[in-house]
C-alpha positions as CSV (number, residue, x, y, z in Angstrom):
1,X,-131.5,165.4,152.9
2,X,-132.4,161.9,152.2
3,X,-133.3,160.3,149.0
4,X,-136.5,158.9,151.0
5,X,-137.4,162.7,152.2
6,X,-137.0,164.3,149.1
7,X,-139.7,161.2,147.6
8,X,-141.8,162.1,150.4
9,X,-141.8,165.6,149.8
10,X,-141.7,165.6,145.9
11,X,-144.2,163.1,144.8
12,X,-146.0,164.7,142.4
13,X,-148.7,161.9,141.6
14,X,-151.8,162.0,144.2
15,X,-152.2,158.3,146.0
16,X,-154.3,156.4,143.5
17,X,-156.2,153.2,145.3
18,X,-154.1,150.1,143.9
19,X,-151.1,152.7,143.1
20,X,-148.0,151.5,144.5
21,X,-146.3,153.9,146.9
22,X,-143.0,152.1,146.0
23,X,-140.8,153.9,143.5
24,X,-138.0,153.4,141.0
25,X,-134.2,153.6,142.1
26,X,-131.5,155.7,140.5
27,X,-130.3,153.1,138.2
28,X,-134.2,151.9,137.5
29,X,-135.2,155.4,136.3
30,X,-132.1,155.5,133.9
31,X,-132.7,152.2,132.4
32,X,-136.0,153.5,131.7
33,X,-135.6,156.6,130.2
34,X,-132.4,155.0,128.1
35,X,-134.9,152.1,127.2
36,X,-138.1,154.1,125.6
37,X,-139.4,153.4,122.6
38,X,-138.9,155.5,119.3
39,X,-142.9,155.6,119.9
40,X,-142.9,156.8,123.7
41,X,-140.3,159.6,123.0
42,X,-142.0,161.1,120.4
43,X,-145.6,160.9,122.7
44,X,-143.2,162.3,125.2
45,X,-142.4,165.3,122.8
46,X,-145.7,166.0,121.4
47,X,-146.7,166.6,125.4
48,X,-143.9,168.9,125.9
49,X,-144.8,171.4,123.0
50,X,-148.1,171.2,124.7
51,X,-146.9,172.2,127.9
52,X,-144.1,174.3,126.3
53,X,-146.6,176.8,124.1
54,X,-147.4,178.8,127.4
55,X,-143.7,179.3,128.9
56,X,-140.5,181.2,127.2
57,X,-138.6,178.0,126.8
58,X,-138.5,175.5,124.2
59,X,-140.2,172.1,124.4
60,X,-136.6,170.1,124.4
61,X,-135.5,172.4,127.3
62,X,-138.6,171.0,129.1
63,X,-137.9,167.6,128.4
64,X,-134.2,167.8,130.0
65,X,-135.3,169.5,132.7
66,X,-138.3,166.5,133.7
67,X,-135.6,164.5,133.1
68,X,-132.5,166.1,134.9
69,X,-135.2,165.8,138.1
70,X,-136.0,162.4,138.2
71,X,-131.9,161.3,138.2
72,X,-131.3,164.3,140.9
73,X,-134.0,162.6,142.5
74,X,-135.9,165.9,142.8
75,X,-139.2,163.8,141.4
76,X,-139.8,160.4,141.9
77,X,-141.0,158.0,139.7
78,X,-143.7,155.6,141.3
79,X,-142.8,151.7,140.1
80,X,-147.1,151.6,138.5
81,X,-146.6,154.7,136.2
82,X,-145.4,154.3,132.4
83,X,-142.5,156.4,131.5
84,X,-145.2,158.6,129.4
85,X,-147.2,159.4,132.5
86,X,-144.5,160.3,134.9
87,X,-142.5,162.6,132.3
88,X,-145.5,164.1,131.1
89,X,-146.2,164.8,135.1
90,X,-143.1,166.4,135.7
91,X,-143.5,168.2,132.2
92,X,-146.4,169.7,133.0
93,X,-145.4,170.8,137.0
94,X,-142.3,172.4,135.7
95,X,-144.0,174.2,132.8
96,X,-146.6,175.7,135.3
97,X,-143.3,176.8,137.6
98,X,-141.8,178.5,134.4
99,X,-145.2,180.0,133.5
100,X,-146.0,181.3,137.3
101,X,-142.7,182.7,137.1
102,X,-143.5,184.6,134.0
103,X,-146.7,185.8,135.2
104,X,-145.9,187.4,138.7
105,X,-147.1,190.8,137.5
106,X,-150.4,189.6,136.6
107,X,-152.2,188.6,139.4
108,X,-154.8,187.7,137.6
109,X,-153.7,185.1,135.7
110,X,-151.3,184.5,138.8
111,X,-154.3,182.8,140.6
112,X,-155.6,180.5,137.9
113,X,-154.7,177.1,138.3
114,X,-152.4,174.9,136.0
115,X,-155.3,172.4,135.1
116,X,-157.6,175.9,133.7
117,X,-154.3,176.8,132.1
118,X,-153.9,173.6,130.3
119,X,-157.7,173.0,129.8
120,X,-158.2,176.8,128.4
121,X,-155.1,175.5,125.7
122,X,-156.5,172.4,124.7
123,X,-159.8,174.2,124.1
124,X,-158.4,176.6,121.9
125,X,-156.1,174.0,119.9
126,X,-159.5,172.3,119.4
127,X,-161.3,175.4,118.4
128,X,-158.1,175.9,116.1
129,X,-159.8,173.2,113.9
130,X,-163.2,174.6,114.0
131,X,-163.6,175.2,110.5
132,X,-162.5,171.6,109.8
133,X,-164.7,169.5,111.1
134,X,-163.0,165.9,110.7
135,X,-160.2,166.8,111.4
136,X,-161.5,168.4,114.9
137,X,-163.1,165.0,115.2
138,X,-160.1,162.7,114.5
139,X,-158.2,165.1,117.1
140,X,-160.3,164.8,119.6
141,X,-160.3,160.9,119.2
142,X,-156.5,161.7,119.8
143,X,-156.6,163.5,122.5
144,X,-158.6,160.9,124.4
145,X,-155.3,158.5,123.9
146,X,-156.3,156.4,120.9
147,X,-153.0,155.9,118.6
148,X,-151.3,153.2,116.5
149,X,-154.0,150.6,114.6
150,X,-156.8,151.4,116.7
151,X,-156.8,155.4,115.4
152,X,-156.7,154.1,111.8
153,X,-159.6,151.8,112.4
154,X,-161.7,154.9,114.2
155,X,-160.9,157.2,111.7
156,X,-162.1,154.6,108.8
157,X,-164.9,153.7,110.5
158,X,-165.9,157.7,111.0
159,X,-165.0,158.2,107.3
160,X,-167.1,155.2,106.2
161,X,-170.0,156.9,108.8
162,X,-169.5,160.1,106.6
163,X,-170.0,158.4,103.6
164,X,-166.1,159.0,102.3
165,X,-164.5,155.8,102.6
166,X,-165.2,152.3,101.5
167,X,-162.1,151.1,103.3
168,X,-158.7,151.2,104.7
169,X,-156.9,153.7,102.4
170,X,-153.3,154.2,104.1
171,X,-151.6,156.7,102.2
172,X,-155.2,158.8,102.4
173,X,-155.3,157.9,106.8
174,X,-151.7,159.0,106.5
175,X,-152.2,162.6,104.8
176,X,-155.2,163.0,106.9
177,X,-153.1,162.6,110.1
178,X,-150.0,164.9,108.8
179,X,-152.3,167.6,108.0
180,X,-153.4,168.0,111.5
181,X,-150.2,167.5,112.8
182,X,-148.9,170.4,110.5
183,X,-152.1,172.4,111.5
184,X,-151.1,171.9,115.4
185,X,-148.0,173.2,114.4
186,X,-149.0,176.2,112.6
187,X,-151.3,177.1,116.0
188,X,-148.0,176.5,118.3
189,X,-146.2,178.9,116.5
């Protein structure tokens, strides 16, 4: 088969208005995985424990995999998307295939669809931070996409809202942050 009918058949990315339908060569894709940032593979991680909590393999199994499919050519990578959304598309269709697989003697959960899967998850990492409400806050914020310098600034403008900070206090934004990172992965386990 074709490298053109496989894209045809395997683009996982619905058509977006403005989305080019023109996607990456062999040798573009590689560059571009080769070429991520220290910053984009750890996003790229932190999505694949996500998706990996819900299937018997391990995060890092799930990364090679989204990637071993793009340079078969099994995916496609559309020349719009960041590296971040494409992997984390593949990520996520692959984890659903492992989890289905899993799951074939419950019907039940059988005919739930990945997006309830992954939205029931997220709820409950959320709720996992009930009893800490700033934290919940600040994770939420997160989850919306907000990172770098523009978190820190949120979060100190929250804390200044609460009445707990009259400015930027790094090593305190910095403690804040590893606490819910360990707290995420006190739930995963």
């Amino acid at each position: 088969m074709s490298r053109e009918a496989r894209i045809k058949m395997t683009s996982f990315l619905p058509p977006c208005p403005g989305l080019s339908t023109v996607h990456l060569s062999d040798g573009e894709i590689r560059r571009a995985v080769q070429t991520l940032t220290d910053g984009e593979k750890t996003a790229v991680m932190k999505i694949a424990r996500v998706y990996a909590i819900k299937t018997p393999y391990d995060h890092e199994d799930l990364v090679q995999e989204a990637i071993c499919r793009l340079f078969e050519g099994t995916r496609v990578w559309p020349r719009d998307v960041s590296a971040i959304l494409v992997l984390a598309g593949v990520m996520r269709s692959i984890a659903w295939g492992w989890r289905r697989r899993t799951l074939e003697t419950d019907r039940d959960l059988l005919q739930s669809s990945p997006n309830q899967e992954w939205v029931v998850l997220l709820h409950d990492v959320i709720m996992a931070f009930d009893r800490k409400p700033l934290r919940q806050q600040i994770l939420i914020e997160m989850l919306k996409g907000t990172k770098g310098q523009e978190l820190r600034e949120w979060i100190v403008r929250l804390l200044q809202k609460k009445g707990m900070a009259p400015g930027t206090d790094v090593p305190k934004l910095d403690s804040i942050l590893k606490e819910i990172r360990r707290d995420i992965e006190k739930f995963r386990r």
